[in-house]
N, C-alpha and C positions, 0 to 999 in steps of 0.2 A: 504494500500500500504506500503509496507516495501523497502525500500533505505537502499542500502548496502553503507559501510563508504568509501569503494573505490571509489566512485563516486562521491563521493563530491569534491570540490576543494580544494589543501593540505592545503591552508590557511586558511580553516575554517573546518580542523578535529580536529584541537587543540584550538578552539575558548571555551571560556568558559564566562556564564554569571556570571559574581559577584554583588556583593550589600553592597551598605555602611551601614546596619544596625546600626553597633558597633557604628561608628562615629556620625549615624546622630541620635540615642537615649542618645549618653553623648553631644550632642550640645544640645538635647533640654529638659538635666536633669531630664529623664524620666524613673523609675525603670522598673524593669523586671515586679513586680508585677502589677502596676500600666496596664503595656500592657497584660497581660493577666486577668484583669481582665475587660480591655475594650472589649477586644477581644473572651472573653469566653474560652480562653484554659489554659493550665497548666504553671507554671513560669520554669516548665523544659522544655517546647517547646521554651517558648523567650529565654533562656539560649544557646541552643544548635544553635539559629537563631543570637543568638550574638559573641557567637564561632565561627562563620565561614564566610569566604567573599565569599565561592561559593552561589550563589542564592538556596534555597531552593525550594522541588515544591512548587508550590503556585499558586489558583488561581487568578485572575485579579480581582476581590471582593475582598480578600484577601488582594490581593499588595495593591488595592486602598484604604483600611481600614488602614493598615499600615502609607500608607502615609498621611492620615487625622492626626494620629495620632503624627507624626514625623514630622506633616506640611514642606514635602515639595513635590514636581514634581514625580512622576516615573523614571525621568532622572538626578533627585540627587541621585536616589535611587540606580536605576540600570544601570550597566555597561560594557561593552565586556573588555575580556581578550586578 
């Protein structure tokens, strides 16, 4: 099923999810390398995941791994705009 953006309600075409990444890996003094070497990917994936407060894809494995990681909640993590 495809939803055209007209239809949605104006307050949430410009809704955007964000993520504290940056913040909550310099709280809990965690290098780049360090996460991707828990995680099994590249230190320019966690780079590019630390440059940015938009949410990245990601799945819910994924977020939940993270957040073991960064020990905290999904709702330290993640945020609406």
């Amino acid at each position: 099923m495809i939803i055209e953006m007209d239809h949605w309600p104006k307050d949430k075409r410009s809704m955007t999810i964000k993520w504290r990444f940056r913040e909550l890996q310099a709280r809990q003094n965690i290098s780049n390398l360090q996460i991707s070497k828990t995680l099994r990917i590249s230190t320019t994936t966690v780079s590019s995941w630390r440059q940015s407060d938009d949410l990245p894809r990601l799945s819910g494995e994924r977020l939940d791994q993270i957040c073991r990681i960064l020990k905290c909640s999904i709702h330290d993590l993640i945020y609406e705009d």
